[in-house]
C-alpha positions as CSV (number, residue, x, y, z in Angstrom):
1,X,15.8,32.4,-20.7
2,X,18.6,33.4,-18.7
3,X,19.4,32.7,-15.3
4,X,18.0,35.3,-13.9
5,X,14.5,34.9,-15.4
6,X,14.6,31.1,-14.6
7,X,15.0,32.1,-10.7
8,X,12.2,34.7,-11.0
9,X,9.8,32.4,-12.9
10,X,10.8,29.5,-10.0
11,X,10.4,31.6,-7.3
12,X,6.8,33.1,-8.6
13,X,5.5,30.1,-9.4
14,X,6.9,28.3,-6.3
15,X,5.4,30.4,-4.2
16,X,1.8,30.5,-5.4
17,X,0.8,27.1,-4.5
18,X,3.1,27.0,-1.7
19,X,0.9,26.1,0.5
20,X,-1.3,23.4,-1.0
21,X,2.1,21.4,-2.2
22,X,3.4,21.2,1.3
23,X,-0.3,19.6,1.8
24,X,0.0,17.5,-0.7
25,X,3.8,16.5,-0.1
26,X,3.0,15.9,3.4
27,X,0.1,13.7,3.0
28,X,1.9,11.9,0.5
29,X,4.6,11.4,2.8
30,X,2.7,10.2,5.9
31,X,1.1,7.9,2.6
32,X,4.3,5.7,1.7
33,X,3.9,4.5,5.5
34,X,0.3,4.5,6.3
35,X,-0.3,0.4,6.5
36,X,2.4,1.1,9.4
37,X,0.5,3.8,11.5
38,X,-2.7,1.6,11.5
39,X,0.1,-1.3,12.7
40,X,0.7,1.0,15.5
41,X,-2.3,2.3,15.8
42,X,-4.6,-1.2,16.1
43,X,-2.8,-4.3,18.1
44,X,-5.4,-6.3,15.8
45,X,-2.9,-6.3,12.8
46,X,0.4,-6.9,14.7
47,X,1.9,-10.5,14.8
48,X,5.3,-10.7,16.8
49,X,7.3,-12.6,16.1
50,X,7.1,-12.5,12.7
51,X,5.5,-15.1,10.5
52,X,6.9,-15.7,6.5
53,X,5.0,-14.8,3.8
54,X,5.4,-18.0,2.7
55,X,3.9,-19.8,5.2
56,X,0.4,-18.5,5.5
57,X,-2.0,-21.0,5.4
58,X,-5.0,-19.6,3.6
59,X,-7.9,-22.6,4.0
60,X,-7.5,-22.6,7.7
61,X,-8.0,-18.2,8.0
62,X,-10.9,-19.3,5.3
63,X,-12.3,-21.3,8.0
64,X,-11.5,-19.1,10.9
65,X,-13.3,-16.1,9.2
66,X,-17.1,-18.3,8.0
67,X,-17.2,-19.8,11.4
68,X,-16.4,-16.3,13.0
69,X,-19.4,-14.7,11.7
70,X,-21.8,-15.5,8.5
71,X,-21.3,-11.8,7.1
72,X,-19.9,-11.4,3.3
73,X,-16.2,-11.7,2.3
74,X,-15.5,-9.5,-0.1
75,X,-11.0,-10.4,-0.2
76,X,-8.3,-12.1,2.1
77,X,-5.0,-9.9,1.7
78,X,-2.3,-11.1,2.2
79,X,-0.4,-9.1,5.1
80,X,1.4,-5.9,4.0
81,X,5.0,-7.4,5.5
82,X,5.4,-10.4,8.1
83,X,4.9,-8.4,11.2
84,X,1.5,-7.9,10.3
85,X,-1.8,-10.6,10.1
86,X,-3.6,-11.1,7.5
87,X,-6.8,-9.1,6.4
88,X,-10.1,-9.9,5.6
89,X,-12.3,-7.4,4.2
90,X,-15.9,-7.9,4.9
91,X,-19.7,-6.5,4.2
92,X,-21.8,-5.7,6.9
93,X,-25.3,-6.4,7.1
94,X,-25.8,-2.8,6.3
95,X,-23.2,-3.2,2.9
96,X,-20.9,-1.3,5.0
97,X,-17.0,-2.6,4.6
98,X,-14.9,-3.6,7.5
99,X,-11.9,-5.6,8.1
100,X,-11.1,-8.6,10.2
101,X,-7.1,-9.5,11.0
102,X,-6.2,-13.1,11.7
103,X,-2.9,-14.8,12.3
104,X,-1.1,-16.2,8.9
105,X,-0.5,-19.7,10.0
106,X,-2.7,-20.2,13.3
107,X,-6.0,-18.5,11.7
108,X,-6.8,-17.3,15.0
109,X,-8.9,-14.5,15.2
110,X,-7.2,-11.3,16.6
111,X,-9.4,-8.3,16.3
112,X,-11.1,-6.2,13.7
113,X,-10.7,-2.3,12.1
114,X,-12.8,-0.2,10.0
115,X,-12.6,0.5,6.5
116,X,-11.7,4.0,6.7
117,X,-8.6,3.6,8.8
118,X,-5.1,6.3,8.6
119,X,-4.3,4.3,5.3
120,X,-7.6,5.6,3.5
121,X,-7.2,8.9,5.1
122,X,-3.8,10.0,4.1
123,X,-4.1,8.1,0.1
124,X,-7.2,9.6,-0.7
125,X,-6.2,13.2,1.2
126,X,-3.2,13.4,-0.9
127,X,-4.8,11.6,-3.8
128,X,-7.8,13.8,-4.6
129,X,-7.7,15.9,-1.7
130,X,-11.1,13.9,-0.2
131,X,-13.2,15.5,-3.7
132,X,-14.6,13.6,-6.3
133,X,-11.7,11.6,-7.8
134,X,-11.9,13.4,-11.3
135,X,-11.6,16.9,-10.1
136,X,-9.7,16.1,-7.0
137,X,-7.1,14.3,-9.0
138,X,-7.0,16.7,-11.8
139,X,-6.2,19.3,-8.7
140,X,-3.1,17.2,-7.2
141,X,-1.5,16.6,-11.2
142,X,-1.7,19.9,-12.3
143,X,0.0,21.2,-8.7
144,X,2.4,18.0,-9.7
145,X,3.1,19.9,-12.8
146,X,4.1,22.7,-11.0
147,X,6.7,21.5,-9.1
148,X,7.9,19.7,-12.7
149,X,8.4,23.4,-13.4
150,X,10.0,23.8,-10.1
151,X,12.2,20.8,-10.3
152,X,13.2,21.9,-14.0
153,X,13.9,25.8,-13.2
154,X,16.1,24.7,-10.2
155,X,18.9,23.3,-12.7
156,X,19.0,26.1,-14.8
157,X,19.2,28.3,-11.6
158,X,22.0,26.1,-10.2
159,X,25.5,26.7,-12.0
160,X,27.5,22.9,-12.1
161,X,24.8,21.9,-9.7
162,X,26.3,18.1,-9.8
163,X,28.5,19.4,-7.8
164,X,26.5,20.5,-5.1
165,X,25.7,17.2,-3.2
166,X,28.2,17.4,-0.9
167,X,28.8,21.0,-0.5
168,X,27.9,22.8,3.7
169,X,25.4,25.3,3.8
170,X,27.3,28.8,4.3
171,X,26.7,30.7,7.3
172,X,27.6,34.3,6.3
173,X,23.7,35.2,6.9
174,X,20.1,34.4,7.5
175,X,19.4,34.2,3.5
176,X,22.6,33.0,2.2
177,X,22.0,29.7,5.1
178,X,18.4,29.3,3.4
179,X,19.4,29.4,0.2
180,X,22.0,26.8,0.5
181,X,19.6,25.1,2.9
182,X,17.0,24.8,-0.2
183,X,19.8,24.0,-2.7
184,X,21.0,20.8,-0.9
185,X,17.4,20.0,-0.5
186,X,16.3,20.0,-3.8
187,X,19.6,18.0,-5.3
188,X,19.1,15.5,-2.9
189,X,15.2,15.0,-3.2
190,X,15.4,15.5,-7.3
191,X,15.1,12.0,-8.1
192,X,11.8,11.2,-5.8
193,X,10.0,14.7,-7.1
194,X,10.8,13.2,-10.4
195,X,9.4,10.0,-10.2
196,X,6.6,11.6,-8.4
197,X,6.0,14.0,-11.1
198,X,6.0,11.6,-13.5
199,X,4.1,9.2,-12.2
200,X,1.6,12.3,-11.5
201,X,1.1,13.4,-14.9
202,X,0.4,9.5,-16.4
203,X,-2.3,10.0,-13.3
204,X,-3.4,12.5,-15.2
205,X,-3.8,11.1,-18.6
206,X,-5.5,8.5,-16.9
207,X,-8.3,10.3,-15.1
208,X,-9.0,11.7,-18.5
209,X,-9.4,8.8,-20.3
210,X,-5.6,7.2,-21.1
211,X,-6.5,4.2,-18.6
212,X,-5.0,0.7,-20.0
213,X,-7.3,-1.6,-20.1
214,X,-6.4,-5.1,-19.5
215,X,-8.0,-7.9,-21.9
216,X,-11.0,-9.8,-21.1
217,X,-10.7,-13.0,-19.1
218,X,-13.1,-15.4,-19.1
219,X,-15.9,-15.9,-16.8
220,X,-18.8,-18.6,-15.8
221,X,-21.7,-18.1,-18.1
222,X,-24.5,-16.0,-16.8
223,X,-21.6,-14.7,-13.7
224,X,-23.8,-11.8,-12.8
225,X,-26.7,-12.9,-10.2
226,X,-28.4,-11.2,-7.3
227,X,-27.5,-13.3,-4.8
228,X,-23.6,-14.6,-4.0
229,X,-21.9,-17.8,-4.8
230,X,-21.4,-19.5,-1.5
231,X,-17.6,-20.8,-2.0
232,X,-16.8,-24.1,0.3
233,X,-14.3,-24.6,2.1
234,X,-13.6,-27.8,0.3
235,X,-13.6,-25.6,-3.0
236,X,-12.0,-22.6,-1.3
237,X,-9.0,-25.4,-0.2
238,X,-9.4,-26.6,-4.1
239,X,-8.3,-23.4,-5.6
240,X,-5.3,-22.4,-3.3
241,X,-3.9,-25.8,-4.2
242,X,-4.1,-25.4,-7.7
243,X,-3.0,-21.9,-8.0
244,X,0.7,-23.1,-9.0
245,X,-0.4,-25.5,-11.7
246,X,-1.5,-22.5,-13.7
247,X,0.7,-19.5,-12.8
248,X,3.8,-19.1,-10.8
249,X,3.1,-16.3,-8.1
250,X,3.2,-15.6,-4.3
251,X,-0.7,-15.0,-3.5
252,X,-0.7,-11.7,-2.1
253,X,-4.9,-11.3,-2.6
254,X,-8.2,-13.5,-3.1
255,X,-11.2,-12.4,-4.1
256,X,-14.2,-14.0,-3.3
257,X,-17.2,-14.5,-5.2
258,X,-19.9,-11.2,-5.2
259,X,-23.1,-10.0,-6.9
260,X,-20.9,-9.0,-10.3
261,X,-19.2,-12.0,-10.8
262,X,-19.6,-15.5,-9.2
263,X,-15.4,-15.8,-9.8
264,X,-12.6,-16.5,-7.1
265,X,-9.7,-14.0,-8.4
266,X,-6.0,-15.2,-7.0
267,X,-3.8,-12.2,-7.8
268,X,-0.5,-12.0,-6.5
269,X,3.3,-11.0,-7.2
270,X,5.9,-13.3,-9.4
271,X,9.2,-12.4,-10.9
272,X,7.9,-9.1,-13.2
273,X,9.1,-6.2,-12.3
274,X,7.2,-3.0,-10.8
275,X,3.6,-4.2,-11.2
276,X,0.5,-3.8,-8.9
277,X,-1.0,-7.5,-7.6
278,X,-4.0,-7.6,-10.2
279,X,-1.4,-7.4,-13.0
280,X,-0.7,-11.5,-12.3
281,X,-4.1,-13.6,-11.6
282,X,-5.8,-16.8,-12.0
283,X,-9.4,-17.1,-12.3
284,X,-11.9,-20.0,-10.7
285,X,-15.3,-21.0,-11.0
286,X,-16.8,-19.4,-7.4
287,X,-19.1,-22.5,-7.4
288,X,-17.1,-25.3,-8.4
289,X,-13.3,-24.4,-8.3
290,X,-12.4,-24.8,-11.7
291,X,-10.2,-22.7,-14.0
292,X,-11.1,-20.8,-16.3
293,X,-8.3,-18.1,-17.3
294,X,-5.3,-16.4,-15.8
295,X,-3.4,-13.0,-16.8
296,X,0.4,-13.1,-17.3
297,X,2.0,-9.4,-16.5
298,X,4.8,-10.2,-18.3
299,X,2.3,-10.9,-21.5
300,X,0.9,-7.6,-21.2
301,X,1.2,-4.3,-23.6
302,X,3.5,-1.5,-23.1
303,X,0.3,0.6,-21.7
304,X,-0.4,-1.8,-19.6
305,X,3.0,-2.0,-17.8
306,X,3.2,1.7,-17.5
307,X,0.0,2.0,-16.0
308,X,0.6,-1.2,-13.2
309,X,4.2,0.8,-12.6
310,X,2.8,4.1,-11.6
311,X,1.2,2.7,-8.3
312,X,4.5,0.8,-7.0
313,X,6.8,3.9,-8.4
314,X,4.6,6.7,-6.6
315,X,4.3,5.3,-3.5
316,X,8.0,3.0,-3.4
317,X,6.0,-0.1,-2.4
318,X,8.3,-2.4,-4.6
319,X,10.9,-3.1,-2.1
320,X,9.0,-3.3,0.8
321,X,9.7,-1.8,4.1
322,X,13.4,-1.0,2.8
323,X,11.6,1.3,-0.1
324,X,9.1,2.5,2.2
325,X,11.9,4.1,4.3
326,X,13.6,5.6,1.9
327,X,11.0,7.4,0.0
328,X,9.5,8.6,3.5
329,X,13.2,9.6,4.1
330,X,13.1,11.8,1.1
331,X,9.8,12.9,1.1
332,X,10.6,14.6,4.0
333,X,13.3,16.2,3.0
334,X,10.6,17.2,-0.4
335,X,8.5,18.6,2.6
336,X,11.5,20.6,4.0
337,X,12.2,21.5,0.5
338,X,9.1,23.3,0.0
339,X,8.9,25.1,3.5
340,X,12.4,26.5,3.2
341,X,11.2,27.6,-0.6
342,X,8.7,29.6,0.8
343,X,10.9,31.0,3.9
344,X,13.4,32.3,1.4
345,X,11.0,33.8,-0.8
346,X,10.5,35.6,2.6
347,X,13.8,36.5,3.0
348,X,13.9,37.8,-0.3
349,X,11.1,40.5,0.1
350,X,11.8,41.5,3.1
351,X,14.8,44.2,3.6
352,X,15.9,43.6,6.9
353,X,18.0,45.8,8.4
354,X,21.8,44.8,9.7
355,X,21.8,43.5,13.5
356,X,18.1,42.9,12.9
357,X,16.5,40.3,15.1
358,X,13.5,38.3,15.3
359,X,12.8,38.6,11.7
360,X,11.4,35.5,11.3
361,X,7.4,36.6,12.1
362,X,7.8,39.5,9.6
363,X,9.7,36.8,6.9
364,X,6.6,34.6,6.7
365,X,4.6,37.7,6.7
366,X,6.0,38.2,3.6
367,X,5.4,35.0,1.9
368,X,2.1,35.1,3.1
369,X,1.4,38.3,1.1
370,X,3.6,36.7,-1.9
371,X,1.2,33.9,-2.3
372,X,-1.5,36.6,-3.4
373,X,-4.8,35.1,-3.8
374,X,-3.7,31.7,-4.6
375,X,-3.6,31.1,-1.2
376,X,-7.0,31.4,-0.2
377,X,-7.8,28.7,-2.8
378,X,-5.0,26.6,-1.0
379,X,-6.8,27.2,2.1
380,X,-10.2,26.5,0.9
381,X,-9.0,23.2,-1.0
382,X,-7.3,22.2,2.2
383,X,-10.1,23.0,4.3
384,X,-12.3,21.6,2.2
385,X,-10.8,18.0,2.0
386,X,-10.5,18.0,6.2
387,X,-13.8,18.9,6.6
388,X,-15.4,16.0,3.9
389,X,-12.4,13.6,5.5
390,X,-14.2,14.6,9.2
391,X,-17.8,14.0,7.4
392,X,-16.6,10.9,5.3
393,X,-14.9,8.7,8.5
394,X,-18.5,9.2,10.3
395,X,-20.9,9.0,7.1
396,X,-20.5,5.8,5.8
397,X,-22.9,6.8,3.2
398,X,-21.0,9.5,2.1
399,X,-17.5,7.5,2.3
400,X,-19.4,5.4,-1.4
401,X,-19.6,9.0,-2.7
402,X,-16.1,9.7,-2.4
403,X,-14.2,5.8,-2.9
């Protein structure tokens, strides 16, 4: 194709899901920083001044959370950075999930949150748009395909676009602005909507059945029982203090003994590169404390190490907040990408006349009519997952349906 057919095809196919990718991007965006609005949003989970990492004492928040109340522990997290406490998810009497915050060294208590908090609500908006996780997943990818096309179109529209980085948005007009407007844009966010895409379409092979599978550790004979292990503190105290005898990692999560296995899990983070927490574990007897097995990422197949990447290279999480920032910073400027796609597209339809003002109302007009009937699916997809987002953060019942 030549030039011109690679603008025509990126501008039609731009424009058709217009609308549901800037709900996606933007949901995305606010995603990368989500464990930082419920910071803000709940007191509970602030600690200031700032505690290390390193210096959480996990038997004494053990013992702060069983004498607080006698309700399930499902995990302890460890906190997301070292302004913020650490978390323990719990089970109501109900089976309903909830979380507890208490301070990393002290083990005081500071406050509680629900489950469904702005974290849950902007992932699983922009990661399945609130539908069943097949279909709604399958949705997001195949938009994330999309704007692979977009991405891949915009160099062939672009002549010597490595020269473009740098170079001022022109002036001469309302369209000419725009169009250079869009052009920085899209250099500058080309990298994160590539490592998005990417990432998107191994979610994709994923959800239809290219998951890695990690191997089979071992577990305490007959581990599945109807009622949970009771883990002691004394045992609880046992296992923490003989993490580092069998793996070299920072703990970043416990899991606790439940109904499908009677196992405390120790995952956490060690020198390997780009992998999710479960990647590195250590395995105890619930009951007892002893070991019985640990997982090694750095042992792990290629498949496996592609899979644990997508996570920490979708949402930047590998560097912490330093990441965090800059993928927010550029997912932004995807959003504004998008937008000014759609206002040029616009710009493009509508033949304005010279002196002209206030063309902006009839401009998005324009685009509006250029999405066709695509945009009523946007709509309905949009509306769709605010509405089951309203019904699932007051239906705790429904909120299983949807996890």
């Amino acid at each position: 194709m030549n030039k011109k057919q690679w603008s025509t095809w990126h501008s039609l196919v731009g424009i058709k899901l217009a609308i549901l990718s800037c709900f996606i991007l933007i949901t995305g965006t606010f995603a990368v920083i989500s464990h930082e609005i419920d910071w803000l949003a709940n007191s509970s989970q602030r600690v200031l001044p700032s505690v290390s990492s390193v210096d959480i004492n996990w038997p004494k928040i053990y013992r702060a959370a069983n004498q607080q109340n006698a309700t399930q522990i499902v995990s302890i997290n460890a906190p997301i950075d070292d302004w913020f406490a650490v978390e323990v998810l719990r089970l109501d009497n109900n089976g309903e999930r909830y979380r507890q915050f208490y301070h990393p060294v002290t083990g005081d208590y500071q406050g509680e949150g629900r489950w469904l908090n702005w974290q849950r609500f902007f992932r699983m908006s922009h990661r399945h748009l609130m539908l069943p996780t097949t279909y709604g997943i399958t949705i997001v990818c195949i938009v994330g395909l999309v704007l692979f096309f977009s991405l891949i179109s915009g160099f062939f529209i672009i002549p010597k676009w490595w020269k473009g980085f740098f170079k001022k948005p022109r002036t001469n007009n309302s369209k000419t602005f725009w169009n250079d407007c869009h052009r920085l844009f899209g250099l500058w966010s080309s990298w994160l909507l590539l490592t998005v895409c990417i990432t998107g379409i191994w979610y994709l092979i994923e959800v239809w059945g290219g998951r890695a599978n990690f191997p089979e550790q071992k577990t305490p004979e007959n581990s599945v029982n109807k009622l949970v292990v009771s883990t002691t503190t004394s045992v609880f105290e046992k296992v923490i203090n003989s993490v580092g005898q069998y793996h070299d990692l920072t703990i970043k999560r416990i899991v606790l003994p439940s109904i499908k296995a009677q196992t405390i899990i120790v995952e956490g983070q060690n020198d390997t590169l780009l992998v999710r927490n479960r990647a590195n574990n250590v395995i105890f007897d619930g009951l007892t404390g002893n070991y019985l097995s640990r997982r090694m990422a750095d042992k792990q197949s290629l498949h496996v190490r592609i899979s644990e990447a997508a996570d920490p290279l979708h949402f930047g999480i590998f560097g912490g907040i330093y990441t965090k920032i800059l993928y927010f910073s550029f997912g932004a400027t995807l959003c504004a990408l998008a937008i000014s796609g759609t206002y040029l597209y616009g710009l493009r339809q509508y033949k304005s006349k010279r002196g002209e003002l206030n063309i902006a109302k009839k401009v998005w007009k324009k685009s509006w009519h250029g999405t066709g009937h695509w945009k009523w699916l946007s709509l309905m997809l949009i509306a769709a997952a605010l509405t089951l987002a309203l019904l699932t953060f007051s239906n705790t019942t429904l909120s299983k349906l949807l996890l």
